[in-house]
Each structure stands twice: as structure tokens, then as C-alpha cells.
N, C-alpha and C positions, 0 to 999 in steps of 0.2 A: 318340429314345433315352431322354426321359426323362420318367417318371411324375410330370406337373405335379402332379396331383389327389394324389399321396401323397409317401411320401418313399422310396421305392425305386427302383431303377433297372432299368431292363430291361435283363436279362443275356442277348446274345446270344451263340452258339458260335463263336467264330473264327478263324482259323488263328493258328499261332503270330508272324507276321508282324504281325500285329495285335494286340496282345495291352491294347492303352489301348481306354478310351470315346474318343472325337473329342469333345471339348469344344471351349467357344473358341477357347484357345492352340493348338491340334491338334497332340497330344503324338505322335500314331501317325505324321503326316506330317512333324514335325519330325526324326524320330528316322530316320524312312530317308534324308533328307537330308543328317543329323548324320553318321549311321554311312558314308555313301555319299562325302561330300565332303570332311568335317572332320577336322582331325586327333587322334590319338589321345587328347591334352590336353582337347581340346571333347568328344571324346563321353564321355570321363571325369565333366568338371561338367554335360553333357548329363544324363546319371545319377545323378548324387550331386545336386548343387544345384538344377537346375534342374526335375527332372522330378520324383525321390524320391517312390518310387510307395510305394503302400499297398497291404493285403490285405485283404480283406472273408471274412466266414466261410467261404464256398467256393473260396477262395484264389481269385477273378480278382481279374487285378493293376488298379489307379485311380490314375490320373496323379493327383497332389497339387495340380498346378496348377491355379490358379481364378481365377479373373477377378480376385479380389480380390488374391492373392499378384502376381499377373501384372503390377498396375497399382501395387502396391505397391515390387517390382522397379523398373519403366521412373522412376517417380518417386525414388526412390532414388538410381539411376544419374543420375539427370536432374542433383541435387545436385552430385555429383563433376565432371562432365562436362556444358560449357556446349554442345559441339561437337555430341555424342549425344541432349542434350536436344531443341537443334533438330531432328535425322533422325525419331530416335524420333515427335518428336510430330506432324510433316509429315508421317511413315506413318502417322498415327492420323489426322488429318484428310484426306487420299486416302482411306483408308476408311471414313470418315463421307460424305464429298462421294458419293463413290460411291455410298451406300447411301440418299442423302438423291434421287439422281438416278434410282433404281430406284424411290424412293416418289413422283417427279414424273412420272415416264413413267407407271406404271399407274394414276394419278389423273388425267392428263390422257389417257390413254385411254380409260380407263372417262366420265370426262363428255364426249368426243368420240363413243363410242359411242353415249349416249345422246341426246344432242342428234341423233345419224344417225337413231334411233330413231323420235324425237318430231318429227321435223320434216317437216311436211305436204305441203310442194312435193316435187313432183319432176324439179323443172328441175335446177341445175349443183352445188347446195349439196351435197346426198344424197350423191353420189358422193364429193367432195373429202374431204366429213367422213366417210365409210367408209374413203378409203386412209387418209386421217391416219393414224386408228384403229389400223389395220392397220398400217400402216408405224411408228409408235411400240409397239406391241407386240413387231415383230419386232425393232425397234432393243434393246429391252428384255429378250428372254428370248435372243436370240443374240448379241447384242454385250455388257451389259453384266450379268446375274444370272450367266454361267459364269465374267466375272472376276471376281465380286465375293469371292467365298473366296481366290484367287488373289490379292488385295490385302491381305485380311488374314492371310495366310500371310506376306507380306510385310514385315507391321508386325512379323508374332510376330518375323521370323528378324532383322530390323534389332534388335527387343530383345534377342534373344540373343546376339549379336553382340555388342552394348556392356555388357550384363552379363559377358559373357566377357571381354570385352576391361579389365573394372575389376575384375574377380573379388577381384583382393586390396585395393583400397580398399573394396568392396563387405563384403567378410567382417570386415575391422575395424569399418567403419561399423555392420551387425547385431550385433559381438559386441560391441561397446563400448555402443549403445543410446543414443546420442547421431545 
């Protein structure tokens, strides 16, 4: 979705159900959630604080959210809340372990395969190191890359959570600038 080479964004057509880019925070999936479970108060600052979208010249709407606000948030709240700090930032590290266990499986696959490649016998070795292969792949694209969005969805909702939850230490904290 997004033009690394420039600084535009690829605008696609999509229903009004959709109406965010899917960035990091995932403002589109957060917000059927918000609107589907939370109460009327959450999906209020879901909208006003949290999300506070913008219009680009052909009015589609851009979630404000950025990684940079996002992490500035979670850090924020971390201050206030000793409790929130610790969750918050245990979803941030399951999301990293995860992501760090999806870069050791197709690295150890990829040199499992090649070793399957290059190796001349074909006695007992060949085989074992083909299932490897094979079975740490499939461990990798079915068990753990379909949850890995699904963990960080997880982080986002744990930070909205305790930003909601501190909203009004939160709003004095940014208007005071201390």
C-alpha cells in the first residue's frame, strides 16, 4: 500500500466499511472492534483521540496514527501506570519474539534446504534434511506468519485499553507538557 520509492500513497477504492489505510496500529480493524464491543465512551476517544483522522485533497480519509504517535502514547501511559507499563510492553515483546521466530524458521529453512541440495550422498541424510525443510516451513507459513498480525493487533488493543483507561491523567499529562 505504500509507495516506498516516493512519497505518495496508493489510493485504493473501498467500501465504506473501510475507509483507513491498514498501517501498523490497524485503525480499520481496531475500529470494527471498537464499534462492535466497546462502549459508547471508547469508541468516542476511539475517534476523537485516538484515531483523529485527516483528509488529503480528494477527501479519503488517513488515520493520524503512526508509529511514532503510537509508541509515543504506550510510553506516555507507561509513566502514569506502573501496572499498564508492564502488559503494554510484554505485548510488545510477544510481538517481537514472534516476529524474531518467523526470521529463525525461514533462515533455518532456507540453509536446511540448501544443505538438502548440496549434499552428495544419498544414503539417510537427504531425506531428513528435506522433511526438516519441509516441516519448518510449514510450521512457519501455517502455525506462526497467520498469527503474527493477530499479536500485534493485540499489543495495539492492550494500548488502547490503558490509554483509555488513563485518558484523563493522559490529557493533563499532554496539555500541561510536563
Amino acid at each position: 500500500m505504500v509507495n516506498w520509492i516516493g512519497k505518495n500513497w496508493f489510493k485504493l477504492k473501498r467500501p465504506a466499511l473501510w475507509p483507513y489505510r491498514e498501517d501498523a496500529p490497524y485503525p480499520g480493524l481496531m475500529m470494527a472492534r471498537v464499534s462492535r464491543e466497546l462502549p459508547q465512551t471508547a469508541r468516542e476517544f476511539y475517534k476523537t483521540a485516538w484515531l483523529a483522522e485527516k483528509r488529503d485533497e480528494d477527501d479519503v480519509r488517513f488515520a493520524r496514527m503512526s508509529l511514532f504517535r503510537f509508541n509515543l502514547l504506550k510510553n506516555l501511559v507507561a509513566t502514569l501506570d506502573d501496572r499498564a507499563a508492564h502488559e503494554m510492553f510484554e505485548a510488545e515483546m510477544r510481538s517481537r519474539l514472534a516476529a524474531q521466530m518467523c526470521y529463525a524458521l525461514f533462515f533455518s529453512a532456507l540453509i536446511t534446504g540448501i544443505a538438502w541440495k548440496i549434499t552428495p550422498t544419498e544414503d539417510y541424510v537427504k531425506p531428513v534434511l528435506g522433511w526438516a525443510a519441509i516441516g519448518e516451513l510449514v510450521v512457519l507459513f501455517l502455525g506462526l506468519l497467520p498469527n503474527l498480525r493477530l499479536l500485534r493487533i493485540a499489543e495495539v488493543e492492550t494500548v488502547f485499553t490503558y490509554c483509555f483507561a488513563n485518558r484523563t491523567m493522559l490529557r493533563q499529562l499532554i496539555q500541561s507538557g510536563k
